[in-house]
C-alpha positions as CSV (number, residue, x, y, z in Angstrom):
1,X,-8.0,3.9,-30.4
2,X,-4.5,2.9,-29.2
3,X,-3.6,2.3,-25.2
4,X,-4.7,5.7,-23.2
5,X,-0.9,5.9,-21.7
6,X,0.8,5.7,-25.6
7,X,-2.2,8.6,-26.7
8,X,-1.6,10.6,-23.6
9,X,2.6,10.4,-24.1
10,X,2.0,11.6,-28.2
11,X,-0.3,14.6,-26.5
12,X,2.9,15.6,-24.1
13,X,5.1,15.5,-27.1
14,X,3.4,18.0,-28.4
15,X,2.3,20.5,-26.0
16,X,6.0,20.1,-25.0
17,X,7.5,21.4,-28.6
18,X,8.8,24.5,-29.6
19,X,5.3,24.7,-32.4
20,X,3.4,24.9,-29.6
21,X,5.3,26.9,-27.0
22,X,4.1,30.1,-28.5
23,X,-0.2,29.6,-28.3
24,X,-1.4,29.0,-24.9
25,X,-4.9,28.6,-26.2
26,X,-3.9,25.5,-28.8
27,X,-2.1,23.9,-26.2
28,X,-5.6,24.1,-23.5
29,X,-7.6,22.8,-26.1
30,X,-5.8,20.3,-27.7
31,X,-5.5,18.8,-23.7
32,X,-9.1,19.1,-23.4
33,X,-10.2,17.1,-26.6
34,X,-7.5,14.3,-26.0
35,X,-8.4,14.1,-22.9
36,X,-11.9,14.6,-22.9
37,X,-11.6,11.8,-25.7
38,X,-9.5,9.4,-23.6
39,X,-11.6,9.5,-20.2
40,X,-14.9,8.5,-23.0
41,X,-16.3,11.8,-23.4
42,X,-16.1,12.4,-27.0
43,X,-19.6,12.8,-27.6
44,X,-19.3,15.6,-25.3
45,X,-17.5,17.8,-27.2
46,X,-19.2,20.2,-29.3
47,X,-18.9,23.7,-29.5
48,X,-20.7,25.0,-26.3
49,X,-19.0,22.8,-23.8
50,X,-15.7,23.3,-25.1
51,X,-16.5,27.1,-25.0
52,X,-17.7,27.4,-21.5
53,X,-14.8,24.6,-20.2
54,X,-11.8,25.7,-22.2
55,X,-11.9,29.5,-23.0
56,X,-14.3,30.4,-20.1
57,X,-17.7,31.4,-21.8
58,X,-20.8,32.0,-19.8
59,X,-24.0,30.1,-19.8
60,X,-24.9,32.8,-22.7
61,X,-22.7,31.5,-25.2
62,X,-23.9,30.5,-28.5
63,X,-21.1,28.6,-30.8
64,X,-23.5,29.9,-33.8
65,X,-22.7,33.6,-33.5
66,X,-19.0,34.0,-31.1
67,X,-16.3,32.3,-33.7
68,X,-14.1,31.7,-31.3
69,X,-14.1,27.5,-30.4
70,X,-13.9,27.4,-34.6
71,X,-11.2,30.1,-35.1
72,X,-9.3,28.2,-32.8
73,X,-9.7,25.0,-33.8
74,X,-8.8,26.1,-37.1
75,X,-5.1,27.3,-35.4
76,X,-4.9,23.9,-33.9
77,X,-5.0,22.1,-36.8
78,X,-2.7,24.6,-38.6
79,X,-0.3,24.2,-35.4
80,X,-0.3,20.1,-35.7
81,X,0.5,20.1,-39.2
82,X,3.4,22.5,-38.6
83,X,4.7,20.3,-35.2
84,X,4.1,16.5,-38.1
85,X,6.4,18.6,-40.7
86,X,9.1,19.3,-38.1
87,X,9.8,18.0,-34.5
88,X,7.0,15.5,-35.0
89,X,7.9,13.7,-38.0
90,X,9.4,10.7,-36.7
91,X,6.4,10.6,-34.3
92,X,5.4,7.1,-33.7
93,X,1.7,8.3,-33.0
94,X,-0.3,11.1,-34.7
95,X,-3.1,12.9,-33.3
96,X,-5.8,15.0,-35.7
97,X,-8.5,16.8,-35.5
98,X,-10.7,16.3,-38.6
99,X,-12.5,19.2,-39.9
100,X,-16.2,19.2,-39.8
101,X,-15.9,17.9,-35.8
102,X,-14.1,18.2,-32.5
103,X,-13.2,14.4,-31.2
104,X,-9.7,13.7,-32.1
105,X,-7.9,10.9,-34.3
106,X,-5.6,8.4,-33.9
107,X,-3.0,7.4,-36.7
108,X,-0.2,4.6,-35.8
109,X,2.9,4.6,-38.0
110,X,3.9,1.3,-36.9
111,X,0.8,-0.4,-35.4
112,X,3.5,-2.4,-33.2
113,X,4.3,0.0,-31.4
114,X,0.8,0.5,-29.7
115,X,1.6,-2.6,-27.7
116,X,4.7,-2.0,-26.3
117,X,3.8,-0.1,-23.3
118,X,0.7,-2.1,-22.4
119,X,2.4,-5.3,-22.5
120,X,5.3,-4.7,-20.4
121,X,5.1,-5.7,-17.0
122,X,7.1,-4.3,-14.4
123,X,9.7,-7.1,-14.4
124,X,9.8,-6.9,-17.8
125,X,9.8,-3.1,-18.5
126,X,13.3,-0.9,-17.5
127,X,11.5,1.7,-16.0
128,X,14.5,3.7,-14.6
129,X,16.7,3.9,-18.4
130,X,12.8,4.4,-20.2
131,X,11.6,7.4,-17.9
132,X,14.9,8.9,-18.1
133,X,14.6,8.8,-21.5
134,X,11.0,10.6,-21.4
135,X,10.3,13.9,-20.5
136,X,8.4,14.0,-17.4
137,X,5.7,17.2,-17.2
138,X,3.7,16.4,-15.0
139,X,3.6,16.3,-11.2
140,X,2.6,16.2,-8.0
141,X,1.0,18.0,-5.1
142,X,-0.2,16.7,-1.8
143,X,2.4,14.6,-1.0
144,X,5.3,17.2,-1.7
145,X,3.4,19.7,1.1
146,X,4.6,16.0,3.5
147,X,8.3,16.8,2.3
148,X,8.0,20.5,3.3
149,X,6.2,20.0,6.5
150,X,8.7,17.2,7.5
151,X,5.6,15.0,7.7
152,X,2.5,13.8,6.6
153,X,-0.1,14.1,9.4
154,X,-3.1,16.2,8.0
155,X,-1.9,15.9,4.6
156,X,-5.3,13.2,3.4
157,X,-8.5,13.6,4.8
158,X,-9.6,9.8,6.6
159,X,-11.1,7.4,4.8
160,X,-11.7,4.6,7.6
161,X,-10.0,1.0,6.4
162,X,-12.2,-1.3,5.7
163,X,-12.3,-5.2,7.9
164,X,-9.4,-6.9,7.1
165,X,-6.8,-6.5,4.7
166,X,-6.3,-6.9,0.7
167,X,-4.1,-10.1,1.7
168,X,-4.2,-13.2,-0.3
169,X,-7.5,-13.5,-1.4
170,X,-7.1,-9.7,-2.9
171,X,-4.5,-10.6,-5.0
172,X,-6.6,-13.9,-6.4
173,X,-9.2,-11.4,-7.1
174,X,-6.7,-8.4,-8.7
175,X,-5.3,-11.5,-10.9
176,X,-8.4,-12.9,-12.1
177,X,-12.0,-11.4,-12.3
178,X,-13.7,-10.2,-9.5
179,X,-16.6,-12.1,-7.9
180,X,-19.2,-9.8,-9.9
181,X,-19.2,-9.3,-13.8
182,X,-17.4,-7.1,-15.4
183,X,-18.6,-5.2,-18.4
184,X,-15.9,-2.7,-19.5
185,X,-13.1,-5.5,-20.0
186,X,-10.4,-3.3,-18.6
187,X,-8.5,-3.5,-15.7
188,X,-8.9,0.4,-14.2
189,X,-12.2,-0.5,-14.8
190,X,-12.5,-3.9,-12.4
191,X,-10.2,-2.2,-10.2
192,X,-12.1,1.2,-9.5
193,X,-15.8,1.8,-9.0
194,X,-17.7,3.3,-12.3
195,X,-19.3,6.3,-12.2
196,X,-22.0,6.6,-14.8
197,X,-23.5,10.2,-15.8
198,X,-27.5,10.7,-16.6
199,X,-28.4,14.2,-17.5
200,X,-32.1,14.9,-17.2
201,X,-31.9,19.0,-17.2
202,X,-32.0,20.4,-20.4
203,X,-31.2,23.8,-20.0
204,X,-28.4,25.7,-19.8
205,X,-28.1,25.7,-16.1
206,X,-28.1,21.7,-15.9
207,X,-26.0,21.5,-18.9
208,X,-23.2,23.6,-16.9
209,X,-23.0,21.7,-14.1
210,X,-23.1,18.2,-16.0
211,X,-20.5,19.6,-18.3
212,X,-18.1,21.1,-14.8
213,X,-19.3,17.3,-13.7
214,X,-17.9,15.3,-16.7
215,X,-14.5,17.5,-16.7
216,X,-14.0,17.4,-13.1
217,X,-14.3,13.7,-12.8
218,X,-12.3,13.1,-15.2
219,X,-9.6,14.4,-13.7
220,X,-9.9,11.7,-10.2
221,X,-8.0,8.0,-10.8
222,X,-10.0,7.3,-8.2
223,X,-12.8,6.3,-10.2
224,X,-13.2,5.0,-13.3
225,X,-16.0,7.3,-15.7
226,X,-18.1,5.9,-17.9
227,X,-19.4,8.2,-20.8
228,X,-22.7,6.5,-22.6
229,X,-25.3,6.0,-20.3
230,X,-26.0,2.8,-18.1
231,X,-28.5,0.2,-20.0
232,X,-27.8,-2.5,-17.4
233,X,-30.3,-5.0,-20.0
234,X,-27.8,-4.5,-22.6
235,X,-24.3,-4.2,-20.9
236,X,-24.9,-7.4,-18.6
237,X,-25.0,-7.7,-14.6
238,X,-24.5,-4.5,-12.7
239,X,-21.5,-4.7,-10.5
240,X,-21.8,-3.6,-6.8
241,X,-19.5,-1.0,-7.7
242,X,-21.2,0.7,-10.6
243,X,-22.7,4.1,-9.6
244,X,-24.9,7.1,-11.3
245,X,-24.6,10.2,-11.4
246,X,-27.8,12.5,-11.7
247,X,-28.0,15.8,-13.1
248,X,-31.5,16.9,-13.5
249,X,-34.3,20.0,-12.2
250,X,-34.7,21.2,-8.8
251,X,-38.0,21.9,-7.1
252,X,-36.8,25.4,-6.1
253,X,-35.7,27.7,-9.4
254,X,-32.3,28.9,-10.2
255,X,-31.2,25.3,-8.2
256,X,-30.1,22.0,-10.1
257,X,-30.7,18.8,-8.4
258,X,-27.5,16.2,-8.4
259,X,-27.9,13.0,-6.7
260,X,-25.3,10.0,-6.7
261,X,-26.5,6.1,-6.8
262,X,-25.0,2.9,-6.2
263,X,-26.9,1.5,-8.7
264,X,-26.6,-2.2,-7.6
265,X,-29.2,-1.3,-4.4
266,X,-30.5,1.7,-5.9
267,X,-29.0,3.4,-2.3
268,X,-28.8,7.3,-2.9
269,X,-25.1,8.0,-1.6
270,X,-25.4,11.7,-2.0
271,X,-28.3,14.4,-2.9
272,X,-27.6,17.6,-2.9
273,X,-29.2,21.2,-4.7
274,X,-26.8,23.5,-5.8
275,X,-27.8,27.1,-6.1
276,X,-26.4,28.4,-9.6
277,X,-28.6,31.4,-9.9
278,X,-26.5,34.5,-10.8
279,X,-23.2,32.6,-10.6
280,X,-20.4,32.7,-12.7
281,X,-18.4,30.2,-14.4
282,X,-15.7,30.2,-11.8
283,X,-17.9,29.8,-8.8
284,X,-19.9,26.8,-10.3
285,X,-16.7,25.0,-10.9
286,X,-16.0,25.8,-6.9
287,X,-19.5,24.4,-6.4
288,X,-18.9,21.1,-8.6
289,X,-15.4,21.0,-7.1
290,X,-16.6,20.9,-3.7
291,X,-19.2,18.3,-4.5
292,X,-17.1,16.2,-6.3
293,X,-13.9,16.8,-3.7
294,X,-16.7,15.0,-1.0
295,X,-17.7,12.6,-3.6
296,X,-15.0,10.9,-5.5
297,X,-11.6,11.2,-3.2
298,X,-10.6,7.7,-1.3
299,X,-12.4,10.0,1.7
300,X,-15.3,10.5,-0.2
301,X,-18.9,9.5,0.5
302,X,-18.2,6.9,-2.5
303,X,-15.4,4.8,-1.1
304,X,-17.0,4.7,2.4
305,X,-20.2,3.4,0.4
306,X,-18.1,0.1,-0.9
307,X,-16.3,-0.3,2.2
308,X,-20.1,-0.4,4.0
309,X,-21.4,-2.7,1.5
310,X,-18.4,-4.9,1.9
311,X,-18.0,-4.0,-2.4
312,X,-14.2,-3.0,-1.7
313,X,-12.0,-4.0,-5.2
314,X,-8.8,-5.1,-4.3
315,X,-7.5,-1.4,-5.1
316,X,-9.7,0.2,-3.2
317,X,-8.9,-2.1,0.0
318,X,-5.6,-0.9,-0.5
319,X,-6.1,2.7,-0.5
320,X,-8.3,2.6,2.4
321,X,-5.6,2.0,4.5
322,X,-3.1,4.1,2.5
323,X,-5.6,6.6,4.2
324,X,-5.4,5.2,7.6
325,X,-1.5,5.6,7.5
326,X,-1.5,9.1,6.2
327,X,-4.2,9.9,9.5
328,X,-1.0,7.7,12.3
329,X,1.9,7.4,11.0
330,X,2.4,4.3,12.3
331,X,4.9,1.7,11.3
332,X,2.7,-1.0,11.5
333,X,-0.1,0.8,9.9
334,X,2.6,1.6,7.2
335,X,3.4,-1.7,6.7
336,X,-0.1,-2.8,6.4
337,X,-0.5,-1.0,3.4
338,X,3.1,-1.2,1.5
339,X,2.0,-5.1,1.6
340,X,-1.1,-4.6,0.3
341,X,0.1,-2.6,-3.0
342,X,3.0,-5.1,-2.6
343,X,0.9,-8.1,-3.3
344,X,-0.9,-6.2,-6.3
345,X,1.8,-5.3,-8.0
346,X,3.8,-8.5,-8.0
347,X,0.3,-10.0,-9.4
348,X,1.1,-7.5,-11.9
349,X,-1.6,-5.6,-12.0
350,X,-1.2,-2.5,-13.9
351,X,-2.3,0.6,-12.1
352,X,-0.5,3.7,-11.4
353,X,-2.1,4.4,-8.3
354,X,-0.3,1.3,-6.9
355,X,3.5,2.5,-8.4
356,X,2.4,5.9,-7.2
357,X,1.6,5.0,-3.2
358,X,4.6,2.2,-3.6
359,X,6.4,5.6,-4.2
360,X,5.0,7.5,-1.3
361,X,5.1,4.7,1.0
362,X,8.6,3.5,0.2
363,X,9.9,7.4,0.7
364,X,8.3,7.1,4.4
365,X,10.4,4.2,5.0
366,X,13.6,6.3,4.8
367,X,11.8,9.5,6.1
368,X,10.3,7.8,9.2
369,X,12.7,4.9,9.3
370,X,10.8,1.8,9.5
371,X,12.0,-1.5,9.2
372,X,10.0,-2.3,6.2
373,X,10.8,-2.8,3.5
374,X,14.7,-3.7,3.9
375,X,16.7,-1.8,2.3
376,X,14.8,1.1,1.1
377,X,16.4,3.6,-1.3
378,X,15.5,6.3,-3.4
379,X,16.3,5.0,-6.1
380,X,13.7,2.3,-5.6
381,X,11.2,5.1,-4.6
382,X,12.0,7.3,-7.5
383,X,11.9,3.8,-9.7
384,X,7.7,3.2,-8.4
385,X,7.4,7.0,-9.2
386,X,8.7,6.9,-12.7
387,X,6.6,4.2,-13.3
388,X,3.1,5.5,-12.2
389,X,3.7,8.3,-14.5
390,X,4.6,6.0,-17.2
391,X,1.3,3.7,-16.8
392,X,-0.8,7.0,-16.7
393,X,0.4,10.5,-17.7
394,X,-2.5,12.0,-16.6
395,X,-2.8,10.7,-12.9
396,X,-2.7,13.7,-10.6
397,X,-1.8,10.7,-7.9
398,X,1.3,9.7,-10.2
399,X,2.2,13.3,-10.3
400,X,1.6,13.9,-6.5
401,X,3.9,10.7,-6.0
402,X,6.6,12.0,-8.3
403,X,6.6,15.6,-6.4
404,X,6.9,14.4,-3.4
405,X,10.2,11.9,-3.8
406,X,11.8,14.8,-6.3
407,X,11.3,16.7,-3.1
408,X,13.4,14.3,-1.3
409,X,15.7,13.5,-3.5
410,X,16.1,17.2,-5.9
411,X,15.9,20.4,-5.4
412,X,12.7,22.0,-4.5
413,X,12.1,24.3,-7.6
414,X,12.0,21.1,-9.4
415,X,9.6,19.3,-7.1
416,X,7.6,22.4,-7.3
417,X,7.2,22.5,-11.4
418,X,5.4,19.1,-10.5
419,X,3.2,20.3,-7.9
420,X,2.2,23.4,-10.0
421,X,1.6,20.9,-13.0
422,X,-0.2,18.4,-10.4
423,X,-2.9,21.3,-9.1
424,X,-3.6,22.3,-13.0
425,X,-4.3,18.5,-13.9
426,X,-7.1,18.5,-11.3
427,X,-8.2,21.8,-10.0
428,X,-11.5,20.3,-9.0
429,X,-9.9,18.3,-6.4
430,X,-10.1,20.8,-3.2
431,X,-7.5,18.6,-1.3
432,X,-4.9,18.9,-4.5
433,X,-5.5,22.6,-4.8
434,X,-4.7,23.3,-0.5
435,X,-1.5,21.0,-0.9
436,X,-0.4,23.1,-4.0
437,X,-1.5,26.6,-2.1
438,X,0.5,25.4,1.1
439,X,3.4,24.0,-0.4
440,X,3.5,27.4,-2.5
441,X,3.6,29.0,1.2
442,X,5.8,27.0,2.4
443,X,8.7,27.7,-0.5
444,X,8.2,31.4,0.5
445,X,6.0,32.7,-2.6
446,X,3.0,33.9,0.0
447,X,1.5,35.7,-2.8
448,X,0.7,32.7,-5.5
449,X,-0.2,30.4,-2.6
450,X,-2.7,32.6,-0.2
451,X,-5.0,32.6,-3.1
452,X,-5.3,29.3,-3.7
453,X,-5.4,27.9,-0.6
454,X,-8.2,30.2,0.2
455,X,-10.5,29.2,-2.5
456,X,-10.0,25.9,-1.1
457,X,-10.8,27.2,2.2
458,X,-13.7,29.1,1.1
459,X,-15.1,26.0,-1.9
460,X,-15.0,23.6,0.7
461,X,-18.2,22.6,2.6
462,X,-15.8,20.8,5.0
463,X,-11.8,20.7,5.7
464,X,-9.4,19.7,7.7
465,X,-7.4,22.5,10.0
466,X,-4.1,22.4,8.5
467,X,-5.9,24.1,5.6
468,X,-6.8,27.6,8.2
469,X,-3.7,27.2,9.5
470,X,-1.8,27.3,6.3
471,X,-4.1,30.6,5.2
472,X,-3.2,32.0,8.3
473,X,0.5,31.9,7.4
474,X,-0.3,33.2,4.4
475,X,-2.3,36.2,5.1
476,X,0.5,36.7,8.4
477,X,3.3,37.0,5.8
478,X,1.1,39.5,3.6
479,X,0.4,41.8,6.6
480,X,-3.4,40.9,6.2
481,X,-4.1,41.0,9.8
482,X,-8.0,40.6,9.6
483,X,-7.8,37.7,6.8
484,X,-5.2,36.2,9.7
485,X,-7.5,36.7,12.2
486,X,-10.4,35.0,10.5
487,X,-7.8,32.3,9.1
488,X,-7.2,31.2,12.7
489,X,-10.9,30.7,14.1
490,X,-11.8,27.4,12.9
491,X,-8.3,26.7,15.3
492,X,-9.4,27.7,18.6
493,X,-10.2,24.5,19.6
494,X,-7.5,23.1,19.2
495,X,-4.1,22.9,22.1
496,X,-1.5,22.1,19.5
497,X,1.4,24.9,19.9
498,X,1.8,26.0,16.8
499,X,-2.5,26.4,16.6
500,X,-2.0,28.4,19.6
501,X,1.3,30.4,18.4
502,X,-1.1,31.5,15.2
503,X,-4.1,32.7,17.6
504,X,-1.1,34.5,19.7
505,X,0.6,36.4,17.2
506,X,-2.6,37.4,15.5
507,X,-4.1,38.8,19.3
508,X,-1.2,40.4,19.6
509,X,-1.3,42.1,16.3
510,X,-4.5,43.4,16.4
511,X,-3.8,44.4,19.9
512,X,-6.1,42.4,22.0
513,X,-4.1,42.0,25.4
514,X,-6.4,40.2,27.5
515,X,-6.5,37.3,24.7
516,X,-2.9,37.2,24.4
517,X,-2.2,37.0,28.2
518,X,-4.6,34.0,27.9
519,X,-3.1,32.4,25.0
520,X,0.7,32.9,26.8
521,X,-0.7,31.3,29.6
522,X,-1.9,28.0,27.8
523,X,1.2,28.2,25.6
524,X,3.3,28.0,28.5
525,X,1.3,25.4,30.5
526,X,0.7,22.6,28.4
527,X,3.6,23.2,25.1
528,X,6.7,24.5,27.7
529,X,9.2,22.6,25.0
530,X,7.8,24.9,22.1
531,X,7.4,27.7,24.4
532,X,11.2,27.9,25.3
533,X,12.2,27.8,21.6
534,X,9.7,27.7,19.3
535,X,12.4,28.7,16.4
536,X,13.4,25.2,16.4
537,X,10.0,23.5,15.6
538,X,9.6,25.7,12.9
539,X,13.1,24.8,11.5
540,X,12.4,21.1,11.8
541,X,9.2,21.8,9.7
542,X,11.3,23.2,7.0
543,X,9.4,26.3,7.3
544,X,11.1,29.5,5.2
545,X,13.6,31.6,7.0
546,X,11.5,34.6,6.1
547,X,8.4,33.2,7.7
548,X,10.6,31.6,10.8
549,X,12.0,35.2,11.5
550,X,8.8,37.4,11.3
551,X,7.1,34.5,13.1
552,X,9.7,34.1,16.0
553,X,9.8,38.1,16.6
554,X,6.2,38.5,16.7
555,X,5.7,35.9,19.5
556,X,9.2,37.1,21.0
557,X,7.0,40.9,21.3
558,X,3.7,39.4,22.1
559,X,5.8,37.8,25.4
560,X,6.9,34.3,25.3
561,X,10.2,35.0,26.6
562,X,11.4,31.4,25.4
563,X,11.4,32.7,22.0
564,X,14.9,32.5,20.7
């Protein structure tokens, strides 16, 4: 197979092309194989699984008797032929589907070409003329909700930063093998902790969730997924950051048992039994997502694993305390860890989660102006950008990096088409699907973004506020009162003004007096610069004029006389 980055840029050629503009169907499954195929699940990809994952079948489908993962493969091979006989003829890279199978092949008109992109190094590589050059479809989502909110406190769940930092001795170790074997040979693979899949369940309810599993994993650069199962006699010594996934029966029926091991101690990270009985397709991906949303993320039970063991890679050093920025923005915090991607990337090591938070972090430079690094641009941000989504096409982290310095640097229609692109690379990731609601909120279309960042809301066995808070304004702008009203009680807690501004203009909506003279009391006590003019924090947060009027008026008519 040639380098994952020149397969994934052939597959965005096509799905990009007039051939393929016209079948919405050839374009999701062509996607799925490739990339299905790339992340080393080929021998997953037979007629059931690409049934239930790609055109939505039930647990009841039966390849042998509905036509329809045949009849369309059929069209996609008939659509590739058509794209190699026109737009695609100078292609340097072919992708096939042979009949008689699924798993895609690989055909190099000039087998030099393979190398060009994995050899360059970022000295030697022109990323800004190349990526012009390139069309860039994908994109981003978390990060571009920071650009709208004017910040990026509660954008990342916390993932507490390991002792220390990736200094020095990180880079030795990102330059040169790691301190414990490596058996895949490739460097996302040293750099990320492998998670291995066994399936023990052999019916159709274990086989749904280890298929949602295997496709919503893939879809995390946080970790790196191994397809064939783990045979540590034959592959060598097990690293301390090799870890198994178990799919197998439950004790209690309609349930399937999942259970997540570092394999190197045998520990059990995570055990859980999900109830699948009576679901449907869509709600067992909301069940998957939400396991694997606490599983795989830098916040995950899986990172905090390594950083208890002391098992952190270089990489993972680094985006621990990428995470303990994003909770205080501080600039020292900041600094911290733009040094530590800093010191991996001039060791060059090639990973596009390192361009991608170079991106971010450099774009809070000039947001938040710190001192470091000198000089920052955009240009430079947009530069470390460009090049994550070079390295990897598919990295939802590229495309969230991308999103959020177009946000800063275009217009916001444009950073949006990246964050819509971003949510549908990864829509088991519950944080990427609340960023892409909000954000969608926050540009003013209430009605794509309430839904989404409910399902988040409602998939997610634990969140962060920001999330209600987001649905509330949602549901407000909608007129959905009750929603609102159920939105905001996860906030009650809380004494920040705008928390307290929600719970107000909700009370005073549904016409409970005695909680809004309560609430304009604590408004007025302990937030007197928001209650005096609480248009202009929404202003500096970028919110939309339509949301900033009807919010203003309602809190002016519930009786905060500072409203202006």
């Amino acid at each position: 197979m040639p380098p994952a980055d020149q397969v994934l840029d052939a597959l965005e050629r096509i799905l990009a092309s007039d051939v393929f503009a016209r079948s919405e169907r050839a374009r999701d499954l062509l996607r799925y194989l490739v990339e299905q195929d790339v992340a080393g699940n080929a021998d997953r990809l037979k007629g059931f699984s690409i049934g239930v994952d790609v055109f939505r079948k039930d647990d009841q489908f039966d390849p042998a008797t509905d036509t329809v993962v045949r009849v369309q493969a059929g069209r996609l091979r008939d659509l590739l032929q058509q794209y190699y006989e026109g737009d695609g003829a100078a292609d340097p890279l072919r992708i096939s589907v042979p009949r008689g199978s699924y798993v895609p092949e690989y055909h190099v008109a000039d087998p030099t070409v393979a190398c060009v992109a994995s050899a360059a190094t970022p000295e030697q590589d022109d990323v800004g003329k190349t990526a012009n050059r390139r069309a860039l479809p994908f994109l981003a989502i978390g990060l571009l909700l920071l650009a709208v909110l004017g910040g990026v406190a509660g954008y990342r769940s916390f993932a507490p930063p390991s002792p220390g930092n990736a200094g020095a001795q990180g880079v030795q170790r990102a330059a040169a093998p790691f301190g414990f074997s490596d058996t895949t040979g490739s460097v996302p693979g040293d750099l990320l902790p492998s998670v291995y899949m066994s399936v023990e369940a052999g019916d159709y309810g274990g086989e749904r969730i280890a298929a949602a599993v295997r496709r919503g994993l893939s879809g995390f650069d946080t970790v790196h997924v191994i397809a064939p199962p783990m045979q540590p006699g034959k592959s060598g010594k097990v690293r301390r950051t090799d870890f198994l996934f178990l799919v197998g029966h439950a004790s209690t029926p309609g349930e399937v048992h999942v259970e997540l091991q570092n394999v190197s101690n045998g520990k059990v990270v995570l055990s859980r039994n999900l109830a699948i009985a009576d679901r449907d397709q869509r709600a067992i991906e909301d069940i998957v997502a939400d396991l694997l949303t606490t599983v795989a993320s830098v916040s995950g039970v899986l990172y905090a694993d390594l950083a208890e063991n002391r098992a952190e890679t270089p990489l993972a050093r680094c985006l621990a305390l990428n995470e303990a920025f994003y909770r205080d923005q501080q600039a020292d915090a900041h600094r911290t860890a733009y040094e530590c991607f800093e010191d991996l990337r001039k060791a060059r090591v090639s990973s596009a989660l390192i361009y991608a938070e170079l991106a971010a972090l450099h774009m809070q430079s000039i947001v938040n102006r710190y001192d470091y690094p000198e000089q920052a641009s955009e240009q430079q941000a947009l530069d470390y950008a460009r090049r994550a989504v070079q390295l990897a096409p598919s990295s939802p982290s590229a495309h969230r990096a991308m999103g959020y310095v177009l946000s800063r640097t275009a217009n916001l229609s444009e950073a949006m088409r990246w964050v819509h692109k971003a949510y549908a690379l990864n829509e088991f990731d519950l944080s990427m699907a609340a960023s892409y609601g909000y954000a969608q909120i926050f540009a003013g279309d209430y009605a794509a973004g309430t839904p989404i960042l409910h399902r988040a809301v409602m998939a997610a066995s634990a969140h962060p506020t920001w999330w209600d808070y987001g649905l509330f304004l949602g549901r407000f702008m909608l007129g959905e009162m009750e929603a609102a009203s159920s939105a905001v009680s996860p906030l009650a807690s809380s004494d920040r003004a705008h928390y307290l501004a929600a719970r107000l203009v909700v009370a005073y909506e549904l016409g409970d007096r005695e909680k809004v003279d309560a609430l304009l009391g604590r408004l007025r006590a302990g937030n007197s610069a928001f209650a005096a003019n609480p248009e202009a924090f929404f202003r500096k947060g970028n919110y939309p004029e339509s949301l900033t009027n009807r919010f203003v008026e309602t809190l002016r008519a519930a009786g905060l006389m500072g409203a202006s």
